[in-house]
C-alpha positions as CSV (number, residue, x, y, z in Angstrom):
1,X,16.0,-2.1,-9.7
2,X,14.5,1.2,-10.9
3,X,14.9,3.9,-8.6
4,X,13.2,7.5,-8.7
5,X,14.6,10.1,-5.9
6,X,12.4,12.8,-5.0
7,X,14.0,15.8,-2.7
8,X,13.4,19.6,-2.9
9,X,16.6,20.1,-2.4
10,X,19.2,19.9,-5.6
11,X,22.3,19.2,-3.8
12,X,20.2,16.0,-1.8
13,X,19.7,14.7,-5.0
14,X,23.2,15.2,-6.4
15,X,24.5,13.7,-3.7
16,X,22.6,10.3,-3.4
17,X,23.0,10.0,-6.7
18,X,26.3,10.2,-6.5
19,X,26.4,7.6,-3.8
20,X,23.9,5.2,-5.2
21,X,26.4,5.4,-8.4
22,X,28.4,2.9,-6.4
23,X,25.4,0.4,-6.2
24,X,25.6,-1.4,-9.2
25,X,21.6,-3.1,-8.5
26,X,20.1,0.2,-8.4
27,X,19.3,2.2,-11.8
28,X,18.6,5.8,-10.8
29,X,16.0,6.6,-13.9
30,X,14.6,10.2,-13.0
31,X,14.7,12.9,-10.5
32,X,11.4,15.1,-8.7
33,X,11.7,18.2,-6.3
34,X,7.7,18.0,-5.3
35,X,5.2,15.9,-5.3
36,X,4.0,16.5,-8.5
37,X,6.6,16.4,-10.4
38,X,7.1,12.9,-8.3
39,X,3.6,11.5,-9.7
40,X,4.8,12.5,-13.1
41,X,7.8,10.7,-12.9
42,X,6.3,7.8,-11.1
43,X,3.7,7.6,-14.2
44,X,6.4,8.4,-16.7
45,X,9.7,5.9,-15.0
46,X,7.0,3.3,-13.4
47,X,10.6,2.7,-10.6
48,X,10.8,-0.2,-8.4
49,X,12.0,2.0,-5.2
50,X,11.1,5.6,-4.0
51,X,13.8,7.5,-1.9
52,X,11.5,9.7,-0.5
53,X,12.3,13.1,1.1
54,X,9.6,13.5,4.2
55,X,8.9,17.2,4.5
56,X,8.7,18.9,1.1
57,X,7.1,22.2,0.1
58,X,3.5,22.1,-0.6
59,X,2.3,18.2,-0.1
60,X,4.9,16.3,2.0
61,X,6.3,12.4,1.4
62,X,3.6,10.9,3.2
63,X,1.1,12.8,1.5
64,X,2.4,11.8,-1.9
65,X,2.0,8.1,-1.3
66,X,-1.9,8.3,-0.5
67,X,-2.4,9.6,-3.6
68,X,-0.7,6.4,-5.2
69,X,-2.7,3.3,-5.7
70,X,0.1,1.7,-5.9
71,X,3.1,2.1,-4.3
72,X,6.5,1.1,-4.9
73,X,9.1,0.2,-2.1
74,X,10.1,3.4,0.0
75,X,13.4,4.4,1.3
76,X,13.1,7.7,3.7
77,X,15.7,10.2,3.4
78,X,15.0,13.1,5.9
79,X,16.2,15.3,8.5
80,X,13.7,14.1,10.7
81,X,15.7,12.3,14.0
82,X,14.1,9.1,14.4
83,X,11.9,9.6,17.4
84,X,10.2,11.8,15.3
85,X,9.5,9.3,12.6
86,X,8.6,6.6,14.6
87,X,5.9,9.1,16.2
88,X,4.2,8.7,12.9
89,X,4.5,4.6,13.1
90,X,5.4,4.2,9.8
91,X,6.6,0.7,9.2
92,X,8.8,1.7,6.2
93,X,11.8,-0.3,4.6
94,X,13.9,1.9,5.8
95,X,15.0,5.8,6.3
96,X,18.2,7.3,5.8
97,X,19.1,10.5,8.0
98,X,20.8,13.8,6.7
99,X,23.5,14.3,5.2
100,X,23.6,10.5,4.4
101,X,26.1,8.2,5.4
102,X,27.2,5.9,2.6
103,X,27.4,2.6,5.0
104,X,24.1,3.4,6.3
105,X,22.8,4.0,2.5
106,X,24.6,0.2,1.7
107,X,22.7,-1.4,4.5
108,X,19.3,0.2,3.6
109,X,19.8,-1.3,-0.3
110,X,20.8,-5.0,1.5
111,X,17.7,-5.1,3.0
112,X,15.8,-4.8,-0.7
113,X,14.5,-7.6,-2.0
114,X,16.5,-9.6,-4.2
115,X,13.8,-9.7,-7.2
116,X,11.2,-7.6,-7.2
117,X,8.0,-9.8,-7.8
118,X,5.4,-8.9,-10.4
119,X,4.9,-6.2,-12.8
120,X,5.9,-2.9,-12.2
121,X,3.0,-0.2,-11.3
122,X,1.7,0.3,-14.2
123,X,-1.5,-1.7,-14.4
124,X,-4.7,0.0,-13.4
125,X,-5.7,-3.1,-11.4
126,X,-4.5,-4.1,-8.1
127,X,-3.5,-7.4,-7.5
128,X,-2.8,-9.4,-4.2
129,X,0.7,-8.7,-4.4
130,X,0.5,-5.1,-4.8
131,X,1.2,-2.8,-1.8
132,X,-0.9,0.2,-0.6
133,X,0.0,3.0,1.5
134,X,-2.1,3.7,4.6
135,X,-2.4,6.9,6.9
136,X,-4.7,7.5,9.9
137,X,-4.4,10.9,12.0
138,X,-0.4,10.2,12.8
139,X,-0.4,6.7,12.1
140,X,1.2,5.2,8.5
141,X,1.0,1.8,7.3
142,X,2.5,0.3,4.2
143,X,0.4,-2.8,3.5
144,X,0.2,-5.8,1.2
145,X,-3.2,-6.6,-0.2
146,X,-3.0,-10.2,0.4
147,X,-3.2,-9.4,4.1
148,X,-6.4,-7.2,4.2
149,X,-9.3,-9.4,4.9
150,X,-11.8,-6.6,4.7
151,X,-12.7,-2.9,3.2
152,X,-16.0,-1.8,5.3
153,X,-17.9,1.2,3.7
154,X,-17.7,4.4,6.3
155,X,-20.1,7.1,4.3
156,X,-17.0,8.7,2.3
157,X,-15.0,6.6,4.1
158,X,-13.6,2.9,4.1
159,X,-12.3,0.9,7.3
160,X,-9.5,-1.0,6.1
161,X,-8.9,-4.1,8.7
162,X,-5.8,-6.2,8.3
163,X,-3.9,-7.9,11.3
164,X,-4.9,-6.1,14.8
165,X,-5.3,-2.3,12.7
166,X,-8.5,-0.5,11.2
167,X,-7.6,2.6,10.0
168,X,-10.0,4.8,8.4
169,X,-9.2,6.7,5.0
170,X,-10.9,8.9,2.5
171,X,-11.8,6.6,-0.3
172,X,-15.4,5.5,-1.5
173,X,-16.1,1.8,-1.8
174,X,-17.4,2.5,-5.3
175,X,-14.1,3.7,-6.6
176,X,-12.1,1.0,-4.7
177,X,-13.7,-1.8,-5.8
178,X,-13.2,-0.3,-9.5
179,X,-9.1,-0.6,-8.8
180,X,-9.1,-4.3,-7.0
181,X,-8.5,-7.4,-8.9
182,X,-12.0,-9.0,-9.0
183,X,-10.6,-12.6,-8.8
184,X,-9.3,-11.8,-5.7
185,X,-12.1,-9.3,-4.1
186,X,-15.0,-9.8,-3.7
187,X,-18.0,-6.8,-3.4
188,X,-20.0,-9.0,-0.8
189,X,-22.6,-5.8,-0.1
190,X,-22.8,-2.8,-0.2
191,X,-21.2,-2.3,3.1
192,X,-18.0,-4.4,2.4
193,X,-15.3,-6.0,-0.1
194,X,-13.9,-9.1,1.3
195,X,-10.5,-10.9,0.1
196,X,-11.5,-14.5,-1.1
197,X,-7.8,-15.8,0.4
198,X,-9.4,-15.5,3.8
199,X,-12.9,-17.3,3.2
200,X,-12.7,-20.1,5.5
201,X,-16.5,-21.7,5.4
202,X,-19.5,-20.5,3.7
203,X,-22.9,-21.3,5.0
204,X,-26.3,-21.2,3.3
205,X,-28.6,-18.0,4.8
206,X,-32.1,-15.8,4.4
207,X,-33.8,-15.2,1.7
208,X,-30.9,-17.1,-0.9
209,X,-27.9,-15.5,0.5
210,X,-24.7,-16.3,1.8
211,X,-23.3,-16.4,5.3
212,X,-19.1,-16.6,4.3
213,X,-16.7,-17.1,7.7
214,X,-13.6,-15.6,7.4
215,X,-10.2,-17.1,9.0
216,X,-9.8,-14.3,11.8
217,X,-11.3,-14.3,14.9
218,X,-13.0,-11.8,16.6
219,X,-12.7,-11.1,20.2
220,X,-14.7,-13.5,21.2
221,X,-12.6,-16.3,19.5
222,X,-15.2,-16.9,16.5
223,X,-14.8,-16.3,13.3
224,X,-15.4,-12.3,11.5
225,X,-18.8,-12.9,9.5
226,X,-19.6,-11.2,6.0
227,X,-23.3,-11.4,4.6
228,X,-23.3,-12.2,1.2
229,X,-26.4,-10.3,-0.5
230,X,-28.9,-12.8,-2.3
231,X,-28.1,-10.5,-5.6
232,X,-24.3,-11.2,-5.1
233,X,-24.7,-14.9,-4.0
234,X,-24.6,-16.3,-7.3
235,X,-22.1,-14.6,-8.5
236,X,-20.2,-15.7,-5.4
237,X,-20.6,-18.8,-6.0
238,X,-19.8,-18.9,-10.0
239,X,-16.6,-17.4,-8.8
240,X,-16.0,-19.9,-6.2
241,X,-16.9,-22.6,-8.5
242,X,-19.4,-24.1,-5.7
């Protein structure tokens, strides 16, 4: 497994790479002190796993991986204590706390996958598969397409709505829909972007458009509804083969 470490501090990096020298899975490939020389590297070393310092001179960790489409697994390594982590809800792989202890670095590489599925990120589109990273206010979310059902178009902003969560981030519709695999989203309107894995029925509606019934529930127990546009209905339903 590729790994890229990105720490402001020289001796950090020395050190877990000195420690990850141990781990004979993980291939350290390159090195950042910021986040863009990170992006750089990310672009240049396309790594499997990020371990991330948290609070960096000018953009910080988190602020890094919005600007990814998409985003690699992440290990934290921070001297931030762990209440204050979890007061940003980031449901991360793992983190590791300064200076690093080498049995707590072993467990955190256990708990990797054993293959890491897919391509590496270095295609422009994003398929199911792929995992984005989320933040809302203090709230961080790494996510796996597959499990959002819905993007819903905010003005400059989209809703993203997976399980119980709909955080709200700075990205236009437009430019999403440009990076999402087209097999497996769908532009429904020009309000929302649905995933086709959770179409559950589709029903005939006005003026030669679609009614499609998604698999989660509202709070009324029935099921989320997306209006299919009459100028996207055929081309729904080429795609669905219906």
């Amino acid at each position: 497994m590729k790994a890229l470490i990105i720490d402001d501090e020289r001796l950090a990096r020395k050190e877990l790479m000195t420690l990850l020298a141990a781990h004979e899975g993980i291939e350290v490939v390159g090195e950042a002190a910021n986040a863009e020389e990170a992006e750089e590297a990310i672009h240049t070393h396309r790594p499997d796993l990020l371990f991330l310092d948290v609070n960096m001179p000018g953009r910080n960790g988190f602020e890094l991986l919005e600007n990814l489409d998409q985003v690699p697994h992440v290990i934290f390594v921070t001297a931030y204590d762990e209440h204050a982590l979890k007061a940003f809800q980031v449901n991360a792989l793992d983190y590791l706390m300064k200076p690093i202890d080498p049995d707590r670095l072993g467990a955190a590489i256990d708990r990797l996958p054993s293959k890491v599925e897919g391509d590496p990120p270095s295609r422009t589109v994003l398929k199911a598969e792929d995992q984005i990273f989320l933040k809302d206010g203090e709230k961080c979310w790494f996510v796996t397409l597959k499990d959002v059902r819905l993007f819903e178009s905010e003005g400059n902003y989209v809703r993203v709505r997976f399980d119980d969560q709909k955080p709200l981030v700075l990205r236009s519709l437009n430019n999403l829909e440009k990076k999402l695999d087209p097999h497996a989203f769908f532009r429904a309107n020009r309000k929302f972007i649905v995933n086709l894995r959770w179409v559950e029925k589709i029903e005939p509606w006005f003026n030669g458009g679609l009614m499609v019934k998604l698999k989660s529930r509202d709070r009324n127990g029935e099921p989320e509804q997306v209006e299919v546009s009459r100028r996207q209905a055929s081309r729904f339903k080429e795609l669905l083969s219906l």
